[in-house]
LOVEX-963813 format. One record per residue (C-alpha): residue number from 1; residue in three letters; z, y, x. Coordinates in nm, 3 decimals. Each point is the difference from the previous one (the first is absolute). Layout:
% residues N
mido;mitor;Z;Y;X
NUM;ALA;Z;Y;X .
...
END
This chain:
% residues 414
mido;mitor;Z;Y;X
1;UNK;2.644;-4.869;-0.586 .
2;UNK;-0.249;0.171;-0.189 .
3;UNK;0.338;0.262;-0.179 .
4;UNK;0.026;0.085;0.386 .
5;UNK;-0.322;0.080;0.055 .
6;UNK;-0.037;0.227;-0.297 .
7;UNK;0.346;0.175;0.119 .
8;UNK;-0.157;0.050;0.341 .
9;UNK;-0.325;0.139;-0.107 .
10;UNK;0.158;0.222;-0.304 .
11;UNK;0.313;0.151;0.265 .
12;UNK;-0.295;0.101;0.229 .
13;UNK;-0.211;0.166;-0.255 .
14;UNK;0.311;0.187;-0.153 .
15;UNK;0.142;0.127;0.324 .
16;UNK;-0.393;0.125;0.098 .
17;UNK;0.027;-0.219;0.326 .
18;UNK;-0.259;-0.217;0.121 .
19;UNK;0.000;-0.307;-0.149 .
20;UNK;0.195;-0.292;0.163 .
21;UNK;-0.197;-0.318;0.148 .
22;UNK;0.180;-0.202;-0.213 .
23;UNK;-0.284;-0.116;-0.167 .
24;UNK;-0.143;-0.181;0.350 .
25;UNK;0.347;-0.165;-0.017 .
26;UNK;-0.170;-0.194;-0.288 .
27;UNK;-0.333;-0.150;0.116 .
28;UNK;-0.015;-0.269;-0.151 .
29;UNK;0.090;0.084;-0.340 .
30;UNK;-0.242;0.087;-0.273 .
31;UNK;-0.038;0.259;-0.161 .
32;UNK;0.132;0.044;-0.377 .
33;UNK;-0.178;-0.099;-0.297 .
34;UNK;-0.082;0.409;-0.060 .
35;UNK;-0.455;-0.068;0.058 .
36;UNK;-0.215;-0.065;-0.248 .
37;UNK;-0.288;-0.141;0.199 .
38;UNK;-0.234;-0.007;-0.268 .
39;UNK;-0.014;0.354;-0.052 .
40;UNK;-0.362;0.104;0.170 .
41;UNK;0.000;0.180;0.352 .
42;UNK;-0.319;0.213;0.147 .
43;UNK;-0.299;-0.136;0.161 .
44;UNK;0.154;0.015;0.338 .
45;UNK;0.370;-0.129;-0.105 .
46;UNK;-0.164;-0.324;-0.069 .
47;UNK;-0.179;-0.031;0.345 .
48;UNK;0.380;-0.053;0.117 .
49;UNK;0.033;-0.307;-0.056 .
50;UNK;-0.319;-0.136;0.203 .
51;UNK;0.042;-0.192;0.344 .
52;UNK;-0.093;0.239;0.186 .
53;UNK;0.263;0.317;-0.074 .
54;UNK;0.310;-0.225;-0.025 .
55;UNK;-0.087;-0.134;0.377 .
56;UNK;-0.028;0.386;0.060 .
57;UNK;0.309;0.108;-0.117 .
58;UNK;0.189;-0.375;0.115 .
59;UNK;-0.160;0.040;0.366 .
60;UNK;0.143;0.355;-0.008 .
61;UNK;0.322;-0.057;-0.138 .
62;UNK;-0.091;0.268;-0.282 .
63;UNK;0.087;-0.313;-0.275 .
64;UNK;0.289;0.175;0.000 .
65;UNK;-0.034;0.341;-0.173 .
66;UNK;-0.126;-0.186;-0.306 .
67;UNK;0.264;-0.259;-0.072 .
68;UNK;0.305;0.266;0.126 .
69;UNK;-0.212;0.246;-0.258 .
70;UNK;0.036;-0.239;-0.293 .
71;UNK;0.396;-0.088;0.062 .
72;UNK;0.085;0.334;0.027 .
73;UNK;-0.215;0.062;-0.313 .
74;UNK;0.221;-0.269;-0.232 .
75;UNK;0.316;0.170;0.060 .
76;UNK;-0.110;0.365;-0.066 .
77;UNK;0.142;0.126;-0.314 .
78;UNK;-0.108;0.329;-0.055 .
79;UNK;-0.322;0.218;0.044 .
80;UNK;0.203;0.224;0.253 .
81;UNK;0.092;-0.288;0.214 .
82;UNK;-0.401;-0.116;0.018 .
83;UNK;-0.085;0.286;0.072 .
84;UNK;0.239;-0.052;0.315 .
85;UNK;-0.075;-0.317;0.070 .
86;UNK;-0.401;0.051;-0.042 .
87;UNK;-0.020;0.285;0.229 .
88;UNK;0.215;-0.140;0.256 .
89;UNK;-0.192;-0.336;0.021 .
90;UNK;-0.357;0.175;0.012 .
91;UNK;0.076;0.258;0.288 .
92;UNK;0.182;-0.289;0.181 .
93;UNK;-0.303;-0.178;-0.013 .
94;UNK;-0.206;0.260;0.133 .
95;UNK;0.256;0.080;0.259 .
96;UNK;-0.002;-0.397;0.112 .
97;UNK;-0.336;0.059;-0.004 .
98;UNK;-0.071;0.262;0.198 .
99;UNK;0.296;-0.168;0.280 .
100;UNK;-0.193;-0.312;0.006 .
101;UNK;-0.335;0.115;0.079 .
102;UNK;0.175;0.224;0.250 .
103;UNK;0.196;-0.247;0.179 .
104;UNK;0.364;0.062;-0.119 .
105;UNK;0.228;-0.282;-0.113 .
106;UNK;-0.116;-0.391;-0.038 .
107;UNK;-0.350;-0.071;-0.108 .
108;UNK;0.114;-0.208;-0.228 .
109;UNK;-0.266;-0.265;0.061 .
110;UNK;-0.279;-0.091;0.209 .
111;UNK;-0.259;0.230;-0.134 .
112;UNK;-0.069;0.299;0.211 .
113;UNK;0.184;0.291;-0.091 .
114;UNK;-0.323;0.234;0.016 .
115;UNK;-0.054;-0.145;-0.361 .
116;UNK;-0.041;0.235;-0.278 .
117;UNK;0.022;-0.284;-0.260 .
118;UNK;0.347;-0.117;-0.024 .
119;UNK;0.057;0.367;-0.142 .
120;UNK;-0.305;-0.005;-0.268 .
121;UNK;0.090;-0.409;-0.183 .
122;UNK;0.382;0.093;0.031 .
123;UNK;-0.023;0.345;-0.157 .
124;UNK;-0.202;-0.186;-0.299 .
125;UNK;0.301;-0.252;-0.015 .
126;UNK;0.225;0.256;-0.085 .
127;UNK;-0.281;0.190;-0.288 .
128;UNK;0.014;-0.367;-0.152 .
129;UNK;0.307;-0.030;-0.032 .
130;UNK;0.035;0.277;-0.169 .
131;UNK;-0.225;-0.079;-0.221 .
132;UNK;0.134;-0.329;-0.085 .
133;UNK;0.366;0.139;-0.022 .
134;UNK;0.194;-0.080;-0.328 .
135;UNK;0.261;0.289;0.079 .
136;UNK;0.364;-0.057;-0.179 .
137;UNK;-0.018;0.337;-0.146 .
138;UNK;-0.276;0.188;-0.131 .
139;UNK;-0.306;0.092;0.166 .
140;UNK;-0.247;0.194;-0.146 .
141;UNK;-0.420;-0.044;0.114 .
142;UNK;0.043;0.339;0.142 .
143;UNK;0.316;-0.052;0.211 .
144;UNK;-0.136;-0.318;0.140 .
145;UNK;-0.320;0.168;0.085 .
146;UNK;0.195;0.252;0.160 .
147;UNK;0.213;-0.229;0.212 .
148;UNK;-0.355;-0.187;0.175 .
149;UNK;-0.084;0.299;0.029 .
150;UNK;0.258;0.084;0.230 .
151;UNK;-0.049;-0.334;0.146 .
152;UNK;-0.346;0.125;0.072 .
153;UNK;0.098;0.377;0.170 .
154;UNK;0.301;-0.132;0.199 .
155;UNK;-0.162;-0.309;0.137 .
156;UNK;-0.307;0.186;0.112 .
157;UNK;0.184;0.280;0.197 .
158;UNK;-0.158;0.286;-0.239 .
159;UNK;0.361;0.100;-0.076 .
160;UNK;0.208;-0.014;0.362 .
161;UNK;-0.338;0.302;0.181 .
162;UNK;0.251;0.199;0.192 .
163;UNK;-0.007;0.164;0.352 .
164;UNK;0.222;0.136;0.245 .
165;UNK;-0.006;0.396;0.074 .
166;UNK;-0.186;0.075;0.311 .
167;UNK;-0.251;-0.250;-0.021 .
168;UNK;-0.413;0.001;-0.082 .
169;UNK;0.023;-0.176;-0.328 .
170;UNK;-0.302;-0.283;-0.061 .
171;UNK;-0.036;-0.174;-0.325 .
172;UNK;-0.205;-0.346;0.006 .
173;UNK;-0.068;-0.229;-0.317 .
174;UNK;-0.126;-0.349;0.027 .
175;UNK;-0.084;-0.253;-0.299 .
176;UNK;0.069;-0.348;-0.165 .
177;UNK;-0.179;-0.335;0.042 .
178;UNK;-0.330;0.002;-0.166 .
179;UNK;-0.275;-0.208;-0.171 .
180;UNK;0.270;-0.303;0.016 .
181;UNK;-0.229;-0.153;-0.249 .
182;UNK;-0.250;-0.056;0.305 .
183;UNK;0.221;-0.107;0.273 .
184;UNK;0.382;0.006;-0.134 .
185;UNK;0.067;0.038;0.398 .
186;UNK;-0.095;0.271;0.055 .
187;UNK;0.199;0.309;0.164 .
188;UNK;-0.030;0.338;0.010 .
189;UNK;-0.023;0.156;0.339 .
190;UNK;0.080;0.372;-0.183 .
191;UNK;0.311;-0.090;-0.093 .
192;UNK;0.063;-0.183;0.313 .
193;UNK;-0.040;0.308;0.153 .
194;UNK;0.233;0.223;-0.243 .
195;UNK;0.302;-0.264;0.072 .
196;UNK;-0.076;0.032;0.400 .
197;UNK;-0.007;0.381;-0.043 .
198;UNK;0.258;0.096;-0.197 .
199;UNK;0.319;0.192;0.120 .
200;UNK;-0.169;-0.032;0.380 .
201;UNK;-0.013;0.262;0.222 .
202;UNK;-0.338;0.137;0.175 .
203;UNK;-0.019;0.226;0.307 .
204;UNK;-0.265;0.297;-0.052 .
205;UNK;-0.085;0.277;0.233 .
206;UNK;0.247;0.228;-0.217 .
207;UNK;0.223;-0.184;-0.030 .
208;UNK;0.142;-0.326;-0.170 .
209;UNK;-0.135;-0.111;-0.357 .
210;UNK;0.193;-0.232;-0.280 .
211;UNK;-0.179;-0.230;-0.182 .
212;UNK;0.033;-0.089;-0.363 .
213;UNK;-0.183;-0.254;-0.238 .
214;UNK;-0.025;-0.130;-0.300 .
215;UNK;-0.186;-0.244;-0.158 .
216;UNK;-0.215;-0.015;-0.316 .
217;UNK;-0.097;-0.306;-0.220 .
218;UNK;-0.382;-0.073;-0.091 .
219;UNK;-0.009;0.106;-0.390 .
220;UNK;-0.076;0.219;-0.196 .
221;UNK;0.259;0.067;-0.254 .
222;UNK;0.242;0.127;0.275 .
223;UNK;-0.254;0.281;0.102 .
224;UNK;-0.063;0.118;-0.309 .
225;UNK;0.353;0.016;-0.088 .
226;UNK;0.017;0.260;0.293 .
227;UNK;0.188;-0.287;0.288 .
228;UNK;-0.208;0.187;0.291 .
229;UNK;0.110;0.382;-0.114 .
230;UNK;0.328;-0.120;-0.062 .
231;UNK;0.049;-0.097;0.360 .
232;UNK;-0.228;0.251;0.194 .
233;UNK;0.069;0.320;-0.175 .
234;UNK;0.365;0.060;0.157 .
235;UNK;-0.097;-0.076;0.333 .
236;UNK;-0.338;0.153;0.042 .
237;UNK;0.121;0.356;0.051 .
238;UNK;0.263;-0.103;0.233 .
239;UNK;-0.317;-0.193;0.191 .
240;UNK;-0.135;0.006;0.309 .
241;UNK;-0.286;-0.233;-0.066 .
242;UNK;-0.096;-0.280;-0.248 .
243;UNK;-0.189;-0.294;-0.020 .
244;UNK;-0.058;-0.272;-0.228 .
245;UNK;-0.109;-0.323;0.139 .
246;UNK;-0.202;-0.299;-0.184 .
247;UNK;-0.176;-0.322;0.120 .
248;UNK;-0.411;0.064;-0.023 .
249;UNK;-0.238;-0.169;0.210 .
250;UNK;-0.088;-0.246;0.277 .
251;UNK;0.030;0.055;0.326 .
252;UNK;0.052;0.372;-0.049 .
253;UNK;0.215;0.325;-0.055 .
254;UNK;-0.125;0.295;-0.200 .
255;UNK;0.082;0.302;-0.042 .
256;UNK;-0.028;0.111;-0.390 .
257;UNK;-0.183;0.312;-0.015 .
258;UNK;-0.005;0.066;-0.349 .
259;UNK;0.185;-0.162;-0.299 .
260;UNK;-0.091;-0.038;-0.339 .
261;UNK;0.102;0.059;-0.342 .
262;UNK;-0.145;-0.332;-0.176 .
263;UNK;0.158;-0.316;0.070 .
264;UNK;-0.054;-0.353;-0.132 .
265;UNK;0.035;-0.369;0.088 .
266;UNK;0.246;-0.303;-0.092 .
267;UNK;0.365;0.072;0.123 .
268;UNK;0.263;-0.234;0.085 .
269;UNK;0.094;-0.077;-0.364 .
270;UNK;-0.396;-0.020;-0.050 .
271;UNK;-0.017;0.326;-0.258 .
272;UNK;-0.315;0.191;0.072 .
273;UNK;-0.092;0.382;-0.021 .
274;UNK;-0.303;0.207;-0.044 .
275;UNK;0.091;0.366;-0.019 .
276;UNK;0.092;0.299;0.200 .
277;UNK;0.314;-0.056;0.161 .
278;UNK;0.254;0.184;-0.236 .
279;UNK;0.285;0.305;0.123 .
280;UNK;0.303;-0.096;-0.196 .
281;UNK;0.166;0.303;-0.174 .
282;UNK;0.212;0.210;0.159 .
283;UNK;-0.129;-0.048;0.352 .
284;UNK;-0.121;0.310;0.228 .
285;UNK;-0.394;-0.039;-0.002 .
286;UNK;-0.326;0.140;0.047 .
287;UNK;-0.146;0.155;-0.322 .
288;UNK;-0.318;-0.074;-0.029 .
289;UNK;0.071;-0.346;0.116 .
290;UNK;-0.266;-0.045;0.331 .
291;UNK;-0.223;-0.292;0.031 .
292;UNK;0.051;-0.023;0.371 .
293;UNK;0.316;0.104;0.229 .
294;UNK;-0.079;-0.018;0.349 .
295;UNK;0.239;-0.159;0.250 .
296;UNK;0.203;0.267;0.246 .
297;UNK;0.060;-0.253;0.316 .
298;UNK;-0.131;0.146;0.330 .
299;UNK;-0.274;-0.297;-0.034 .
300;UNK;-0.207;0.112;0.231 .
301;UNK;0.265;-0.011;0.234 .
302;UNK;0.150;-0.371;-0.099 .
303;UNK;-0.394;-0.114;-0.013 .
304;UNK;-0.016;0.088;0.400 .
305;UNK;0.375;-0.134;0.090 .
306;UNK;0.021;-0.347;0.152 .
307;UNK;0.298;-0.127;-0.251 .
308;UNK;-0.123;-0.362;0.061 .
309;UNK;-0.144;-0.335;-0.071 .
310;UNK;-0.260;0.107;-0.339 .
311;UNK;-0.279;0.296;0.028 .
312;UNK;0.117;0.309;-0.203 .
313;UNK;-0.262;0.142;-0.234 .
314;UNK;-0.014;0.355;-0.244 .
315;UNK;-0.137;-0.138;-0.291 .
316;UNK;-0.123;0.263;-0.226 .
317;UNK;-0.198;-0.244;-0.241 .
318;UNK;0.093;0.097;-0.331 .
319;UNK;-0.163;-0.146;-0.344 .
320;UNK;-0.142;0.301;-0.215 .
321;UNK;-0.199;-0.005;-0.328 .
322;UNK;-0.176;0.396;0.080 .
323;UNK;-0.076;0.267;-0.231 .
324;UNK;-0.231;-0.090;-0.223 .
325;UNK;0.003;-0.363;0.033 .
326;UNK;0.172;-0.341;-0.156 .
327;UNK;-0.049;-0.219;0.243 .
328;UNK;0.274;-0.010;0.331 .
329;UNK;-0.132;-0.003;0.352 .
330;UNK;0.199;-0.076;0.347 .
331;UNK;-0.044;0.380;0.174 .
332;UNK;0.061;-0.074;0.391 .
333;UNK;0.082;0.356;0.077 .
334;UNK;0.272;0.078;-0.261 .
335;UNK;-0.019;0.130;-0.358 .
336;UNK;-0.263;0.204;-0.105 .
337;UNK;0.084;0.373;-0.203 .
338;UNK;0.077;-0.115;-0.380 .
339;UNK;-0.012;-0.350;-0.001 .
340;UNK;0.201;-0.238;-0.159 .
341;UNK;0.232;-0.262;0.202 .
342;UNK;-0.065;-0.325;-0.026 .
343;UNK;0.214;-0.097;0.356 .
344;UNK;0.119;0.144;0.266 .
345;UNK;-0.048;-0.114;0.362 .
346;UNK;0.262;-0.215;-0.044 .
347;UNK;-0.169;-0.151;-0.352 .
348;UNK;0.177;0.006;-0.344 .
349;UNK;0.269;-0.215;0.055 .
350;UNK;0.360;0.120;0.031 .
351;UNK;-0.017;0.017;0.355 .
352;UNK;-0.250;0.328;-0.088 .
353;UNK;0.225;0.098;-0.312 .
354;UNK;0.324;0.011;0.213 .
355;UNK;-0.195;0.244;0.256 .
356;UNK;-0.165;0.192;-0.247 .
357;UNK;0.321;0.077;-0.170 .
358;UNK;0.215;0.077;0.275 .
359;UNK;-0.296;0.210;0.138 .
360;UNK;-0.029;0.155;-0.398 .
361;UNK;0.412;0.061;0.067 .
362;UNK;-0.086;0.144;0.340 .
363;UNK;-0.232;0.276;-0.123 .
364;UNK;0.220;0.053;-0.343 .
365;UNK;0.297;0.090;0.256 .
366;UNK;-0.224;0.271;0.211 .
367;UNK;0.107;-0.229;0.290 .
368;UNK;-0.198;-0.009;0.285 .
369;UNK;0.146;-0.277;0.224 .
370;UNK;-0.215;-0.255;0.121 .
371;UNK;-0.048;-0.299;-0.265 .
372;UNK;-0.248;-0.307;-0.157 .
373;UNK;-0.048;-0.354;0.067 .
374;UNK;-0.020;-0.279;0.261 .
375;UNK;-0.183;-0.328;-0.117 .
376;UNK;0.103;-0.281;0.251 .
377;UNK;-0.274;-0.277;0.097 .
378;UNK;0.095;-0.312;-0.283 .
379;UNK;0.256;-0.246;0.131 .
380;UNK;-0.159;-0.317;0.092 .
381;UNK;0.104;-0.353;0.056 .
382;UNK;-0.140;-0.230;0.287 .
383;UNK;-0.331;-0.112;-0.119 .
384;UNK;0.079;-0.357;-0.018 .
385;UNK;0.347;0.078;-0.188 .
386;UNK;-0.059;-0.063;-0.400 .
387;UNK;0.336;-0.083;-0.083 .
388;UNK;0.272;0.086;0.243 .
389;UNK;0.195;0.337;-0.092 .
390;UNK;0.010;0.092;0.404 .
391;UNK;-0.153;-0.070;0.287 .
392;UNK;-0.070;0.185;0.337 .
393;UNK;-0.314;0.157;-0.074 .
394;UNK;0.186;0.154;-0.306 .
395;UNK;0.277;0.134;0.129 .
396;UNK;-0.155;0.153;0.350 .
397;UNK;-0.247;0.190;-0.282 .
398;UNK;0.273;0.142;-0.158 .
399;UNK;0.217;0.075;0.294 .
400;UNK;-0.360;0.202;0.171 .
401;UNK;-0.026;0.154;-0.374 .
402;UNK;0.350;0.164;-0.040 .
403;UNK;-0.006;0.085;0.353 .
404;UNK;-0.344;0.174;-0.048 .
405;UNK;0.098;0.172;-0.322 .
406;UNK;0.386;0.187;0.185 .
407;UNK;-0.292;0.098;0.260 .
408;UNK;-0.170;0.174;-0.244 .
409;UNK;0.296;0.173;-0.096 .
410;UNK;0.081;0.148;0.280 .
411;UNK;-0.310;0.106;0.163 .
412;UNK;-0.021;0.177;-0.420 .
413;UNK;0.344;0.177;0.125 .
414;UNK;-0.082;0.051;0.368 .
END
């Protein structure tokens, strides 16, 4: 059984046709002794194996990516064919993804399909995996960072932006889970939002706009290796308008004024920073590097719309340490001529470093289309759920959320 399996998955990868199902065809058969279990995974890769992300991914039918991901792993037999096979599973992923929380094809289980996080514990399936993989030929450090690294582009969208001549062209990023150590429930309504939004159509004044997203995870490393440049800078001139969305506070949206160039704070693998947010090499930029880039959404305009359920704010708090001083202060007004940044109005977090480079890209490109970032009000559970991963309150907050945040959009485009 297992010869015929490897002749299925090898003729498919040879002949550069998708990959047959015959995998599903085997269920219930486990997957070859090619894992070493014992070799260590990240910070998040171990959450995986709590309660609460295998009822995710079981109540979503999203079990599946990772157990088809290791099969077709054990009978791979060259670096050519994973690359195949790893790029094929990790945009289908984001594709079933993206189909689920849009309403095409089965739910595959009883939790509701708005759900952003089948997509975030199934995508960290297939990373560990990888990293547990005892490959029958060899695999050097490099290649198999290389190959989750594709798992991480491909299953995020950041790879698949593309638009249809004729159209207004919109760009929308959302985010991972985070702070899983507090609440390992949690969801993000961002990315929520970028698996609604993506590849939908929205009527404008002049005419029809296409949206595409992506998502982004919560750590640093990626950043700094240049993940946000990578995906923005192709698109951007091509643009009509950007945005970058991010989970901030309760009960609210804002409207980041300015973002800064410091960030810090404990990511999802729980690394810290306390520096200026670096430009990788090679990537258009300002020169000097600015402190503060200011956001280029009509907010005014957005501020005075009706888009829905939470009041819309302008937020141009930023965190400054002035000239001549050591010490920062919260300026309510903006950022004052030669200070530091310490945050922007959206903090120091990587919700403000994904604006502030985008923005930073923005200005490096001479580009003058409309662009910044939306922070959504935080995603909250009924106040007498502690343990359940869904429940009414929970999902009519997210539903008002992504509805509020495609309003935004298009009164931006309008």
């Amino acid at each position: 059984m297992r010869t015929l399996l490897r002749r299925a998955v090898t003729c498919g990868i040879v002949a550069g046709a998708v990959i047959v199902t015959a995998p599903l065809a085997f269920a219930h058969e486990q997957a070859a002794d090619c894992y070493d279990r014992a070799v260590p995974v990240t910070v998040s890769e171990r959450r995986l194996d709590l309660a609460v992300p295998q009822e995710v991914l079981r109540r979503s039918g999203f079990d599946r990516f990772g157990s088809r991901f290791e099969r077709l792993l054990c009978v791979v037999r060259s670096k050519q064919q994973a690359d195949h096979v790893v790029k094929q599973e990790a945009a289908g992923l984001w594709r079933a993804a993206v189909d689920r929380v849009q309403g095409r094809g089965p739910a595959g289980g009883d939790l509701p399909r708005a759900d952003d996080r089948p997509l975030y514990w199934a995508r960290l399936a297939l990373t560990k995996a990888l990293r547990q993989w005892l490959p029958s030929f060899a695999l050097s450090d490099a290649a198999r960072t290389e190959l989750i690294g594709s798992v991480e582009t491909s299953s995020r969208g950041q790879d698949s932006v593309a638009f249809p001549a004729g159209v207004k062209r919109v760009l929308v990023s959302g985010f991972d889970p985070f702070q899983l150590d507090g609440d390992i429930r949690r969801s993000n309504p961002s990315g929520a939002t970028a698996l609604a939004l993506d590849g939908v159509m929205l009527k404008t004044p002049q005419g029809p706009a296409v949206v595409q997203t992506a998502m982004f995870p919560v750590l640093w490393t990626p950043f700094e290796a240049g993940m946000v440049e990578r995906t923005f800078l192709a698109a951007l001139p091509k643009l009509d308008m950007f945005t970058t969305v991010s989970q901030g506070r309760v009960g609210r949206v804002d409207i980041e004024r300015y973002n800064g160039r410091w960030h810090t704070g404990l990511d999802n693998d729980n690394e810290n920073r306390a520096t200026t947010i670096p430009i990788p090499a090679g990537v258009p930029t300002v020169t000097p590097q600015p402190e503060f880039v200011p956001t280029t959404l009509p907010y005014a305009k957005i501020v005075a719309a009706s888009t829905g359920r939470f009041p819309v704010f302008d937020n141009t708090s930023v965190t400054e340490i002035r000239p001549g001083t050591t010490t920062p202060v919260v300026s309510p007004t903006g950022p004052t001529e030669g200070s530091i940044a310490r945050a922007g109005g959206g903090g120091s977090y990587l919700s403000n470093e994904i604006a502030y480079r985008t923005t930073l890209l923005r200005d490096a490109l001479k580009l003058t289309i409309p662009g910044g970032h939306v922070h959504t009000p935080v995603l909250q559970f009924a106040p007498d759920n502690t343990t359940a991963v869904t429940d009414p309150v929970f999902e009519q907050n997210r539903i008002d959320i992504v509805a509020q945040v495609r309003s935004i959009v298009e009164v931006a485009l309008s």
